[in-house]
C-alpha positions in Angstrom: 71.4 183.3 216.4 70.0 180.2 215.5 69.7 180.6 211.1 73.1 180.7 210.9 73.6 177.4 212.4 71.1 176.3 209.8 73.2 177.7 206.9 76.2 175.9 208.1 74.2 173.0 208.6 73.0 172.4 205.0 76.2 173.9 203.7 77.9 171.1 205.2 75.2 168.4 204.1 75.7 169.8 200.4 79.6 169.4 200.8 78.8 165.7 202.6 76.5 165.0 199.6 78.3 166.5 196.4 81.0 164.0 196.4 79.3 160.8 196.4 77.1 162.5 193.6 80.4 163.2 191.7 81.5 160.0 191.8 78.9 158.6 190.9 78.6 160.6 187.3 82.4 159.3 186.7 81.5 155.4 187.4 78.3 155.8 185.4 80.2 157.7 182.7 82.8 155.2 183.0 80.1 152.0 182.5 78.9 153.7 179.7 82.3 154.0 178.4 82.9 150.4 179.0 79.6 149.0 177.7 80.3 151.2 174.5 83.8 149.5 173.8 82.7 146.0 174.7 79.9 146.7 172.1 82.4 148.1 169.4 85.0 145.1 169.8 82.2 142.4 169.6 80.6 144.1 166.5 84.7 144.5 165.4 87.4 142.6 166.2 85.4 139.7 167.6 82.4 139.4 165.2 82.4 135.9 163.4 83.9 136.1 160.3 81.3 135.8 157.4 81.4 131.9 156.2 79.1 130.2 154.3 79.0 126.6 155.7 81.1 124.9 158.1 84.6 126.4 156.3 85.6 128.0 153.5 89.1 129.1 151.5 90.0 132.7 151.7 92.7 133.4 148.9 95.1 135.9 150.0 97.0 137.2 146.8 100.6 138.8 146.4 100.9 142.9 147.2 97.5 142.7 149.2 97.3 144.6 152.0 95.8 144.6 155.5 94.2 148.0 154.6 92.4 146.8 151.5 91.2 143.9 153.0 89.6 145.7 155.7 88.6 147.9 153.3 87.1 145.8 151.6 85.3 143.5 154.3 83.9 146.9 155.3 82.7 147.8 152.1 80.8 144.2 151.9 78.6 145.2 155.3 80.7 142.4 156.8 82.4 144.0 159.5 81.8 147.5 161.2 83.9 149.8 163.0 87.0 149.1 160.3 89.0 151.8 161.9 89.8 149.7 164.9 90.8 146.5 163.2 93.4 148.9 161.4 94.2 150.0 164.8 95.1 146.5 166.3 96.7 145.6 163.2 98.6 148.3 163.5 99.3 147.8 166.7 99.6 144.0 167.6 100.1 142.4 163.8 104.1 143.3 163.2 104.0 142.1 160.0 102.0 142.0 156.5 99.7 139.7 155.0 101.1 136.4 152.9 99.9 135.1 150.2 97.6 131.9 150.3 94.5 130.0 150.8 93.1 129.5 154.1 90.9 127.5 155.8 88.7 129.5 157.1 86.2 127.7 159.7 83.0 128.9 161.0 83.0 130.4 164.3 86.3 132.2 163.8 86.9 135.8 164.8 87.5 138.3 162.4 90.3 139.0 164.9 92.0 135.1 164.5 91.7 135.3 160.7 93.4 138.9 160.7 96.1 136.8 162.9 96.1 133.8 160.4 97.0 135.3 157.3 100.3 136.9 158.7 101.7 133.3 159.1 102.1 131.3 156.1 103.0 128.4 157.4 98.5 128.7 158.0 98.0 128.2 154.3 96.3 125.4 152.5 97.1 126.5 149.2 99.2 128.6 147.2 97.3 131.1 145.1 99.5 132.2 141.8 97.9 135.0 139.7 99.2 135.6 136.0 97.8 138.2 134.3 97.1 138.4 130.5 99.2 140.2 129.0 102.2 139.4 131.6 105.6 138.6 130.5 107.4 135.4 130.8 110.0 137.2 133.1 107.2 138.6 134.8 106.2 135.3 135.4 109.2 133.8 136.8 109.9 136.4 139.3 106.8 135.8 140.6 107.3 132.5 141.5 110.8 133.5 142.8 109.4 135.8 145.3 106.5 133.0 146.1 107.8 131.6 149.5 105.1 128.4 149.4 106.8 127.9 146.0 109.7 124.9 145.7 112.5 125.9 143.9 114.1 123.6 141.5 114.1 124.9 137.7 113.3 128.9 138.1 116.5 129.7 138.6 118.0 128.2 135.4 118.9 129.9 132.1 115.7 129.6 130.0 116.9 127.4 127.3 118.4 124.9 130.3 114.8 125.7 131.8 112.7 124.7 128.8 114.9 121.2 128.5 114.4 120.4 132.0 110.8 120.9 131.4 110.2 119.2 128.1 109.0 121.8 126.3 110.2 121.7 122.1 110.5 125.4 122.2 113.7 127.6 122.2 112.0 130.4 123.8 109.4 130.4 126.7 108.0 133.3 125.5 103.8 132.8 125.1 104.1 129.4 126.0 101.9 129.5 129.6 98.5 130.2 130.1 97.8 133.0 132.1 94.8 132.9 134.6 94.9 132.4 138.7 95.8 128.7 139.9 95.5 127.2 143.6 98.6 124.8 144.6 99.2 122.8 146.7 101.5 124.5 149.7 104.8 123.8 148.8 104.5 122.9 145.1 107.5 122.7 143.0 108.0 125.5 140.0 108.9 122.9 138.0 104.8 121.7 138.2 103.1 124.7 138.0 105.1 125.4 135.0 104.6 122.4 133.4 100.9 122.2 134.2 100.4 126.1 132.6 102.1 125.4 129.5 100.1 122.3 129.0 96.8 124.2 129.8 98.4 126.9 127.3 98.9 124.4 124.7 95.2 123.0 125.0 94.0 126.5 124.3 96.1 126.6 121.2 95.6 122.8 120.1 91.8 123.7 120.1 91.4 127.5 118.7 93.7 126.1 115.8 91.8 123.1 115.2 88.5 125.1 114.6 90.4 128.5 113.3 89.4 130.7 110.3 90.2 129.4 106.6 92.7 131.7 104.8 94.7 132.9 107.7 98.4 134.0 106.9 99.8 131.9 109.9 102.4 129.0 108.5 101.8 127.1 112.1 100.0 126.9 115.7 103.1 128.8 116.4 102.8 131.8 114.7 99.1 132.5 115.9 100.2 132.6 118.7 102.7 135.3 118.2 99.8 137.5 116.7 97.4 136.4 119.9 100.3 137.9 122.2 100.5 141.4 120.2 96.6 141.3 119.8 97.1 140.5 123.9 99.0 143.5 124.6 97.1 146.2 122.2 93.9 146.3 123.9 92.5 145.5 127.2 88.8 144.9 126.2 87.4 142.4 124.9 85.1 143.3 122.7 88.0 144.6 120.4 90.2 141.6 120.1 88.6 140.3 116.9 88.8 144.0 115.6 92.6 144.5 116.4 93.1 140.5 115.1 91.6 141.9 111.8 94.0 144.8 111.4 96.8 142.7 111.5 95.9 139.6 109.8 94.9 142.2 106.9 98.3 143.8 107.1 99.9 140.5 107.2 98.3 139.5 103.8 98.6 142.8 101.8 102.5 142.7 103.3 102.2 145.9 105.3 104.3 146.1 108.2 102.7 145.7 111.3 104.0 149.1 113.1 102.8 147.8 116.5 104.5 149.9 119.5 104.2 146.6 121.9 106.6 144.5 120.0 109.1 147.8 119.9 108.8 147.6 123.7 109.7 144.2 124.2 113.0 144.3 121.6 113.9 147.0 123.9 114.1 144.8 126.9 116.1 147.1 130.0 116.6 150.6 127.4 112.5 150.5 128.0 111.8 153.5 130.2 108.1 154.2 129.5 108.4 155.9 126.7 109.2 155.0 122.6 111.0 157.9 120.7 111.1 158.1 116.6 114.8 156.8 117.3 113.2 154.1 118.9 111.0 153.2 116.0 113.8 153.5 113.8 115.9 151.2 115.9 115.8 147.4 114.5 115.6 144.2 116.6 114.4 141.3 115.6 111.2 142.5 117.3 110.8 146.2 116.1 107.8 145.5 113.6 108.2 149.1 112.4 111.5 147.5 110.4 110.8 144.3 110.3 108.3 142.2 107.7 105.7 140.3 109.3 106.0 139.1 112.4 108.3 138.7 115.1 110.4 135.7 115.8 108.2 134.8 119.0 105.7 135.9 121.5 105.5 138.9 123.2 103.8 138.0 126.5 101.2 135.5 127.7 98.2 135.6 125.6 95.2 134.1 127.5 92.3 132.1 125.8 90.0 135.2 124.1 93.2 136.4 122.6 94.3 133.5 121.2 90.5 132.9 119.8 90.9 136.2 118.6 94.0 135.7 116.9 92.3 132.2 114.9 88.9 134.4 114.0 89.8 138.0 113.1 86.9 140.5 111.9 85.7 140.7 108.4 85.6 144.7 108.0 88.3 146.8 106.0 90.3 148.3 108.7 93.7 148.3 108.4 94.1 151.2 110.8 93.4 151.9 115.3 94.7 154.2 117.2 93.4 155.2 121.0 90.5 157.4 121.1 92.3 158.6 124.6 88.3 157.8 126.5 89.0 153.9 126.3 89.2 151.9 123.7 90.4 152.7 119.8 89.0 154.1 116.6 89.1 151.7 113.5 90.0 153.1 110.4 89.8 151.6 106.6 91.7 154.3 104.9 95.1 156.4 105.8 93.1 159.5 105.7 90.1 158.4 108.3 93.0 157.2 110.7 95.2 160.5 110.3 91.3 162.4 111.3 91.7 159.7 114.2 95.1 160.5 115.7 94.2 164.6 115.3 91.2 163.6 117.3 93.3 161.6 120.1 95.6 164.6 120.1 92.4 167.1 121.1 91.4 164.5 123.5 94.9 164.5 125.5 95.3 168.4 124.9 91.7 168.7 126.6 92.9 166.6 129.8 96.4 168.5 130.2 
């Protein structure tokens, strides 16, 4: 009678026993757990941010995003575990990122400068971004929607605008160099203005000083007219001088220019992202399929290359581009090389539809 007492005896010592054993796997698991997120949030949210030096300015444009900026940090090896600073963005960061320069010091946590750059009242600077090729209008509502911007002439008719500005120009088209500029926080329109058209005039002062001989301009002015069409009718830059030669040649042999970016901008608000043959048939003072020569101003901000571009045009015989629908354009010197150039764009976009 005895082995049964035995049974019962290390039955109940295996009962006794099993649940400190139990508990123990949950606080070890638990440790683990806790040593895991400490690990994740020092190699996340508070890592150092990456600085070079003591401090340096981190320039926070217009439209960026929390997610890109993450994005890219991760991308750069300069943070890890991205997925949780979108997480405490998400969930502790109600609102989005403002455009600026900040100071960024050494020392910070990745976690203070995700908080900085929701404030803007933490910028140093203003950062103002004006892409080639961007529109005067373009222009000016970005400066309306600036908050670090003072507002004091952007809300004025344009001729009123140009007056209060000193500028001799009835039209503000062109007239601004586009490029990105750091201001002061709280700097007026009426001095960023005035600082980009002066930077814009310098550009043009000095390409016409040193331009071509025999070009078909009558003034500064009209060059650069053709340095905003050249601007808007090809992105790269290695065909700037090419396109500059297609119309300078047109200009001199009095061939209309026929150049679907000046249609566009006559169209103003009717532009829906597409040009019909009514379109082209349609004349405004800008529609160079009706029109001789050029139009009566610019078309858009023309940066520096353009403008070059537009004073030293190519010496081939093209008279003639049209996209090759791969990037970039084919040149053409006679009617029937560009006509075997459009049927080959046509097979290009057939192929890809």
């Amino acid at each position: 009678m005895s082995t049964p007492k035995k049974k019962t005896r290390k039955n109940a010592q295996k009962k006794a026993t099993g649940l400190p054993f139990s508990m123990k796997g949950v606080l070890i698991a638990c440790a683990v757990f806790s040593v895991m997120i400490i690990v994740i949030l020092k190699l996340s949210l508070f890592k150092d941010y990456p600085v070079e030096g003591k401090k340096q300015m981190l320039a926070v444009g217009a439209g960026d995003t929390y997610t890109g900026f993450i994005d890219r940090l991760a991308k750069e090896n300069k943070v890890s575990f991205p997925a949780v600073l979108k997480l405490y963005r998400k969930l502790m960061i109600h609102d989005t990122m403002k455009a600026g320069v900040y100071e960024v010091r050494a020392g910070m946590s990745i976690r203070q400068v995700l908080e900085m750059i929701s404030d803007v009242n933490n910028a140093q600077m203003n950062r103002v971004l004006i892409i080639e090729g961007t529109t005067f209008r373009q222009l000016v509502d970005a400066l309306k929607k600036d908050d670090l911007v003072k507002k004091e002439v952007i809300s004025l008719p344009y001729d009123q605008m140009l007056k209060a500005l000193d500028i001799p120009y009835s039209h503000p088209e062109g007239l601004f160099a586009p490029d990105t500029y750091f201001f002061a926080k709280g700097e007026s329109d009426r001095k960023i203005l005035t600082d980009l058209y002066k930077r814009q005039m310098k550009a043009l002062d000095e390409a016409w000083e040193n331009r071509a001989s025999d070009l078909p301009y009558k003034d500064k002015y009209e060059a650069l007219i053709m340095a905003s069409i050249i601007e808007k009718e090809t992105s790269l830059d290695s065909e700037l001088e090419q396109v500059s030669g297609v119309f300078v040649r047109r200009l001199k042999m009095g061939m209309r220019l026929q150049t679907d970016p000046t249609v566009i901008y006559g169209m103003g608000e009717r532009y829906n992202g597409n040009i019909t043959r009514k379109d082209l048939r349609t004349p405004t003072p800008y529609n160079t399929y009706t029109i001789n020569g050029l139009p009566p101003t610019p078309i858009a901000l023309p940066g520096a290359k353009a403008i070059q571009a537009a004073m030293h045009p190519d010496s081939s015989d093209n008279i003639y581009f049209v996209a090759t629908g791969n990037g970039g354009h084919k040149f053409s010197a006679s009617l029937a090389e560009h006509n075997k150039a459009v049927q080959d764009y046509l097979s290009v976009i057939r192929s890809k539809n």
